[in-house]
C-alpha positions as CSV (number, residue, x, y, z in Angstrom):
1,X,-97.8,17.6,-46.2
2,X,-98.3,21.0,-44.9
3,X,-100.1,23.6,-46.8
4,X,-97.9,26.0,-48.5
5,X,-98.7,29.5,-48.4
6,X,-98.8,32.3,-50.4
7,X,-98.4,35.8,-49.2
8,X,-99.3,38.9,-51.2
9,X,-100.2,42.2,-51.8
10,X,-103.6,42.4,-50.9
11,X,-104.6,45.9,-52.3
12,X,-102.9,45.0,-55.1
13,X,-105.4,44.1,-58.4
14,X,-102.7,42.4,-60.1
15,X,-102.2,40.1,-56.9
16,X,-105.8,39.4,-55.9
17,X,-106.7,37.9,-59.5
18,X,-103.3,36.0,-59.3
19,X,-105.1,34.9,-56.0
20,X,-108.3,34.2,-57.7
21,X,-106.6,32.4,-60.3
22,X,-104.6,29.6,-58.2
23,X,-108.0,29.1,-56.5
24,X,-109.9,28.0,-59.9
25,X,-107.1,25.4,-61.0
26,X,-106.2,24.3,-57.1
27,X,-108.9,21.5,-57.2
28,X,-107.3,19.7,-54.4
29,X,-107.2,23.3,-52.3
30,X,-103.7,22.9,-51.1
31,X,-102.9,26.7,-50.9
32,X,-103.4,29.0,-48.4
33,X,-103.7,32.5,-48.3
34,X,-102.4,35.5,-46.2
35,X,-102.3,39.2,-47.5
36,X,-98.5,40.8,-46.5
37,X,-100.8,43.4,-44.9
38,X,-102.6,41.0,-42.7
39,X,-101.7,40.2,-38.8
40,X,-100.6,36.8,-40.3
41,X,-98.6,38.3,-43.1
42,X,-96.8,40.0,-40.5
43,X,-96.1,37.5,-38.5
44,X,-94.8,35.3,-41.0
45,X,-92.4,38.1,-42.4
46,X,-91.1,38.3,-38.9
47,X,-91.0,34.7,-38.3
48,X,-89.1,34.1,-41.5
49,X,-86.8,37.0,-41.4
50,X,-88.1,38.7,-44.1
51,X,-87.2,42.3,-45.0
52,X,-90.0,44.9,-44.8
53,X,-90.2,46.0,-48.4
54,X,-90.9,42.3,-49.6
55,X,-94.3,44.0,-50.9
56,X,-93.2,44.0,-54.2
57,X,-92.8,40.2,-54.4
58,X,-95.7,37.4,-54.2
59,X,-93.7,35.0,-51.5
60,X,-94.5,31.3,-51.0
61,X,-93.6,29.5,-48.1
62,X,-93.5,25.9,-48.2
63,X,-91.8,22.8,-46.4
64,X,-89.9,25.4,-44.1
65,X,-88.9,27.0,-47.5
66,X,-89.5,30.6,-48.5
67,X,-89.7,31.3,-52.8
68,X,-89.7,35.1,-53.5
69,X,-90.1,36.4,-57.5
70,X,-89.8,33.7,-60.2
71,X,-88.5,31.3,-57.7
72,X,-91.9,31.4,-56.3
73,X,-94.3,31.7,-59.5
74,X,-92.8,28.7,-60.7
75,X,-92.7,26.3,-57.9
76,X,-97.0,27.7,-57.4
77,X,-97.0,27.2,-61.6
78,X,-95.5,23.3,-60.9
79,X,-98.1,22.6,-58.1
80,X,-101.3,23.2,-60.5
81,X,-102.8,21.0,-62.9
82,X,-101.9,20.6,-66.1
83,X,-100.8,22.7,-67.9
84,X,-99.8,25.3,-65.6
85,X,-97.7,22.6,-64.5
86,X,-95.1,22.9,-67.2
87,X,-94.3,26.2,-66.5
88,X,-91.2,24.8,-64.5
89,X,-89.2,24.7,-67.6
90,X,-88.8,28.5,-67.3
91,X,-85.7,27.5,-64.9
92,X,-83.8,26.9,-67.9
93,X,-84.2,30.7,-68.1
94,X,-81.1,32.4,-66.0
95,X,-83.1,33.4,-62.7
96,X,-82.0,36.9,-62.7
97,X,-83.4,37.3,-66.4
98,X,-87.3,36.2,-65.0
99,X,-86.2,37.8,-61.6
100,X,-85.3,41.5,-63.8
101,X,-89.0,41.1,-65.6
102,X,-90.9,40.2,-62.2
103,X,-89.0,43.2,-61.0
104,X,-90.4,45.7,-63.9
105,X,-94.2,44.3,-63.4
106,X,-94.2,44.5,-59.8
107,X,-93.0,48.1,-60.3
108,X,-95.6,48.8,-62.4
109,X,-97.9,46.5,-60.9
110,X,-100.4,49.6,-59.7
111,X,-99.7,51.6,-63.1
112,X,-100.8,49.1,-65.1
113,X,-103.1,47.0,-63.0
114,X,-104.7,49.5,-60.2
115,X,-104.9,49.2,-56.6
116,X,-107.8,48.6,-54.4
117,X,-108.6,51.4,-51.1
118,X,-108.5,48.4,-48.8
119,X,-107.0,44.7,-48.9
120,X,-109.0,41.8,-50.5
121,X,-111.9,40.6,-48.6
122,X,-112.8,36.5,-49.4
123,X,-116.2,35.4,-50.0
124,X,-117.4,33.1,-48.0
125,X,-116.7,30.1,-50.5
126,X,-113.1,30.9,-50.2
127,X,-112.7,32.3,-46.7
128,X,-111.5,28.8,-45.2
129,X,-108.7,29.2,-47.5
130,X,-107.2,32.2,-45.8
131,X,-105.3,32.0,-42.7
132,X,-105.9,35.4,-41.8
């Protein structure tokens, strides 16, 4: 299995704790990490055809695959541990409903959340988990 990775806003405060989250519960360290900001971020946009205002969505690329909005916090949510794992049952909600409520925190995301001067830097316990 290839490692899916997660792309995100790396300035973003809201983001990086996301970030810092998935590493605490991903025991087995599948994920890997790339800020949209990043060479690699870039790259991957391009590679995937990606539009160039995808900063206001977390994106997960896996198995060829690429998850944007609730499409991608739930398929991250159903790769961690119990019970983050049952957060998958959300697709019962219509995807534009969870898409319209991703839509107004990622709006708001530096509002409510704050912004860093410069992108996320890992520590070194972390570091082999970024691609960048």
């Amino acid at each position: 299995m290839k490692n899916p990775i997660l792309l995100f806003d790396g300035v973003c405060n809201l983001c990086s704790s996301a970030v810092n989250f998935i590493i605490k519960y991903d025991k087995h360290q599948i994920f890997r990490f790339a800020q949209l900001q990043s060479g690699t971020g870039k790259n991957l946009q391009q590679e995937f055809n990606l539009p160039d205002n995808i900063i206001n969505s977390v994106i997960l690329i896996y198995d060829g695959k690429v998850f944007t909005k609730s499409n991608a916090v739930i398929k991250i949510a159903g790769m961690l541990p119990f019970p983050f794992n049952l957060i998958p049952v959300f697709r019962i909600v219509p995807k534009t409903l969870l898409d319209k409520i991703y839509d107004v925190v990622a709006g708001n995301r530096y509002k409510w959340f704050g912004r860093k001067e410069s992108c996320m830097i890992p520590s070194k316990e972390i570091k082999n988990l970024f691609i960048d």
